[in-house]
VMD Tcl script that draws the C-alpha trace (Angstrom):
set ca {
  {-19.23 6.91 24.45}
  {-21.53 6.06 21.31}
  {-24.25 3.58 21.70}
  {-26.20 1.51 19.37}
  {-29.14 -0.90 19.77}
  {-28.68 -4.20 19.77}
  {-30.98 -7.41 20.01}
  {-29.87 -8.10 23.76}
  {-30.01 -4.20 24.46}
  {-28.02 -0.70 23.80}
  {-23.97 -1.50 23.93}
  {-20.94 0.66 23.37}
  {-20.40 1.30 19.43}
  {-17.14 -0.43 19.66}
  {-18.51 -3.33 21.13}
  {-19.94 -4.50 17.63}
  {-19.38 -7.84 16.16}
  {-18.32 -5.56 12.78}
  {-15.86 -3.70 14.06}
  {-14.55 -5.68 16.59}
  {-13.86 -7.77 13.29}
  {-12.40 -4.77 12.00}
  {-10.16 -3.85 14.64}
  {-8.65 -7.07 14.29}
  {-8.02 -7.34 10.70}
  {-6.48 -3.53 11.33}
  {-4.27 -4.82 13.92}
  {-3.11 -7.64 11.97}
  {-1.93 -5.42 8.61}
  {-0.61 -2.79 10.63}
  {1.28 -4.97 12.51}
  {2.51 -6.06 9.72}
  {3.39 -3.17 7.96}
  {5.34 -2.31 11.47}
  {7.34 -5.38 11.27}
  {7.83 -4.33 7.07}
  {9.21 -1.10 8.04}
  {11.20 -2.28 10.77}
  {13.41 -4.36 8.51}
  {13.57 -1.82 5.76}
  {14.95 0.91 8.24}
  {17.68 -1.72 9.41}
  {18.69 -2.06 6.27}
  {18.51 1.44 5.19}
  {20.36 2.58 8.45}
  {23.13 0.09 7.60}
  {23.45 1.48 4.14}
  {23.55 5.15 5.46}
  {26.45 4.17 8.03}
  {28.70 3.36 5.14}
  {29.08 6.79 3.77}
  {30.50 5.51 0.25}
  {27.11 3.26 -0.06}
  {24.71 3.11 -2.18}
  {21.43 1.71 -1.80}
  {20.66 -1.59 -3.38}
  {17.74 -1.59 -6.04}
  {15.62 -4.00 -3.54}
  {15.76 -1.28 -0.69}
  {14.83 1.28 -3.15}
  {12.21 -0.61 -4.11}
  {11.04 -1.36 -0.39}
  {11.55 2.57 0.70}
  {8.52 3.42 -2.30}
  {6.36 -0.04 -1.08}
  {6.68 1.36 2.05}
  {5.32 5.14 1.30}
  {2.61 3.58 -0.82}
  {1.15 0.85 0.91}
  {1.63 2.39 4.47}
  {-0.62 5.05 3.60}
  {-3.31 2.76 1.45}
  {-3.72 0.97 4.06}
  {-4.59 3.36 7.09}
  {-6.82 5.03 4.20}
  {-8.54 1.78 3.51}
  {-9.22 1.11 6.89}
  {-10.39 4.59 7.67}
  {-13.07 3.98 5.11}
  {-13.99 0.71 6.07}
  {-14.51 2.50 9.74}
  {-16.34 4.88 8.49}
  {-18.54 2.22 6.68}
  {-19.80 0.81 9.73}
  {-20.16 3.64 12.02}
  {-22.50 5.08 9.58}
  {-23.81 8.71 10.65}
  {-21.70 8.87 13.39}
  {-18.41 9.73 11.07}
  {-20.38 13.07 9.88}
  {-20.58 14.17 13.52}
  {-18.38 16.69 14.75}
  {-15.52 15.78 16.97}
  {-15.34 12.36 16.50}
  {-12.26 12.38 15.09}
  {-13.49 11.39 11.43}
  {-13.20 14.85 10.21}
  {-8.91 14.33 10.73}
  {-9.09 12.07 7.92}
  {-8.50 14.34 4.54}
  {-5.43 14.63 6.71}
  {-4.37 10.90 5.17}
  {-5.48 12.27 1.70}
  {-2.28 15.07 1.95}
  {-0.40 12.45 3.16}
  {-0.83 10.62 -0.36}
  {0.18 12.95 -1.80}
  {3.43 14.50 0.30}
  {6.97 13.38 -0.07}
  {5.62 11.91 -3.22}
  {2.95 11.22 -5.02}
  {1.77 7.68 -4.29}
  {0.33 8.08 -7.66}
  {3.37 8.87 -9.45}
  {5.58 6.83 -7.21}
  {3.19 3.83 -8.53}
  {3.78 4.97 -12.08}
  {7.58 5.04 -11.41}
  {7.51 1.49 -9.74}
  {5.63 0.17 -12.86}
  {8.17 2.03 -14.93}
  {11.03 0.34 -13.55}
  {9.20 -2.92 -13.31}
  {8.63 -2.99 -16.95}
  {12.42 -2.08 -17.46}
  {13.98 -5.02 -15.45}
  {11.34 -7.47 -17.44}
  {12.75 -5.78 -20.80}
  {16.40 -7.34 -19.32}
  {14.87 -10.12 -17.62}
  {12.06 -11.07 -19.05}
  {11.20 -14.44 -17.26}
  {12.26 -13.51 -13.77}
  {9.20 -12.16 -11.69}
  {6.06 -13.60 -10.78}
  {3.39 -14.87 -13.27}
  {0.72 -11.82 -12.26}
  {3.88 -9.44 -12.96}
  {5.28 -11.09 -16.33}
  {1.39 -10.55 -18.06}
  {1.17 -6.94 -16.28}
  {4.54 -6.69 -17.99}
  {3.81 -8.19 -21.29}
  {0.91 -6.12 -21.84}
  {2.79 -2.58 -21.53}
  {5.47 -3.77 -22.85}
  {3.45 -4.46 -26.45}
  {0.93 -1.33 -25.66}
  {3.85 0.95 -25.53}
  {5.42 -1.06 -28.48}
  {2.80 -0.43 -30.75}
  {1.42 3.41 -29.11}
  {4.22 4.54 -27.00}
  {3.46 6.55 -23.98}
  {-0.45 6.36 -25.74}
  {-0.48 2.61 -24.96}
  {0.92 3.21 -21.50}
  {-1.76 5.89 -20.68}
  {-4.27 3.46 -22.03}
  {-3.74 0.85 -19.82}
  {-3.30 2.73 -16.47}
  {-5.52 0.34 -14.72}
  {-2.83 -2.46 -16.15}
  {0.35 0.07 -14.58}
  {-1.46 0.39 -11.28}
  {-2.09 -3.53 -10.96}
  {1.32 -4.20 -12.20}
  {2.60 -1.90 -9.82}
  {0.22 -2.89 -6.44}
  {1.79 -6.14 -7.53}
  {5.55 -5.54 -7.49}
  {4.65 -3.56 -3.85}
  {3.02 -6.60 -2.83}
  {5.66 -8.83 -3.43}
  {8.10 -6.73 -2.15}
  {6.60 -6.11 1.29}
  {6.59 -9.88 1.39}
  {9.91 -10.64 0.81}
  {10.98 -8.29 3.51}
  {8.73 -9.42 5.69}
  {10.46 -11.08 8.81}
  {10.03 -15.47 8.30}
  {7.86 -15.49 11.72}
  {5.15 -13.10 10.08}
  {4.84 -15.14 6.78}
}
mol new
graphics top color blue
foreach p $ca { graphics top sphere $p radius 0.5 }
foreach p [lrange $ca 0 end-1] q [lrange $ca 1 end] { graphics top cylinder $p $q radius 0.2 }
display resetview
C-alpha cells in the first residue's frame, strides 16, 4: 500500500482528501452511465426480439452516445487519477501502465472520432428538416456548419471541427439524458 505524508502523519495514498473526492465524482458518472446503458440495452433487446424490427433513430443515436461517452469518461477519469497520484502512475505494476489499453478501446468497434463526426453529420441533417427542434447550444452548433459547408463545402466542415465535436458532445449529452431513468435526473 502507497503512502504519502500528511500534516497529521504518513496515511494510505487513497486516503487523500483529492481522491477520495475523486472516487466519488467517479462513482457518481459511472453510475450513471450504468443506469444509461441499462435502459438502452432494454430497449435494444426489445427491438432485437421482434425479428422484422428496426431500430428507432433515438436508440441509434443512444447505441453511438453510449460507445463514445462510456469510454471518455473512464479515460477522463484515468487521467484525472493519474493527476493526483503524481510519480506513482510511472511506477511499474501499479496498474497505470493498463491504461493505453482505454486508448484502443477508442478506437475499436468504431472510431469515437468518426462516430462523433457521424453524430454531427446526422445532427446537422435533422436541423436541415427541422430546423427549430433541438436545443439552443445544438441549433448555433447547427447553424454554423450548416452556413460553413454552405459557403466551403466539406472545407467549411473541416474548418470548424472544434464546432462538429461540440455540436456532437452536445447531441451525446442530451441524449444520455433523456434516457436516463427519472430517479437519476
Amino acid at each position: 500500500m502507497k503512502t504519502v505524508w500528511t500534516p497529521k502523519g504518513q496515511k494510505p495514498l487513497s486516503s487523500i482528501a483529492q481522491l477520495r473526492s475523486l472516487y466519488a465524482e467517479a462513482e457518481e458518472k459511472l453510475s450513471n452511465l450504468f443506469s444509461f446503458i441499462r435502459e438502452v440495452e432494454t430497449a435494444l433487446a426489445r427491438v432485437m426480439a421482434d425479428l422484422n424490427a428496426r431500430a428507432p433513430e433515438p436508440l441509434v443515436q443512444a447505441i453511438a452516445a453510449a460507445k463514445v461517452k462510456c469510454i471518455e469518461t473512464c479515460i477522463d477519469l484515468c487521467h484525472k487519477l493519474k493527476q493526483e497520484v503524481g510519480s506513482y502512475a510511472l511506477m511499474a505494476d501499479t496498474g497505470f501502465e493498463r491504461l493505453d489499453y482505454l486508448n484502443c478501446c477508442k478506437f475499436a468497434e468504431g472510431d469515437s472520432r468518426i462516430l462523433m463526426q457521424k453524430i454531427a453529420r446526422d445532427r446537422v441533417a435533422a436541423f436541415k428538416r427541422q430546423p427549430t427542434v433541438g436545443s439552443p447550444e445544438e441549433l448555433t452548433l447547427c447553424r454554423t456548419l450548416q452556413d460553413a459547408t454552405a459557403e466551403k463545402g466539406y472545407d467549411g466542415w473541416d474548418a470548424n471541427w472544434e464546432v462538429v465535436y461540440r455540436l456532437a458532445q452536445t447531441t451525446i449529452d442530451l441524449s444520455v439524458e433523456k434516457w436516463m431513468p427519472k430517479s437519476k435526473l
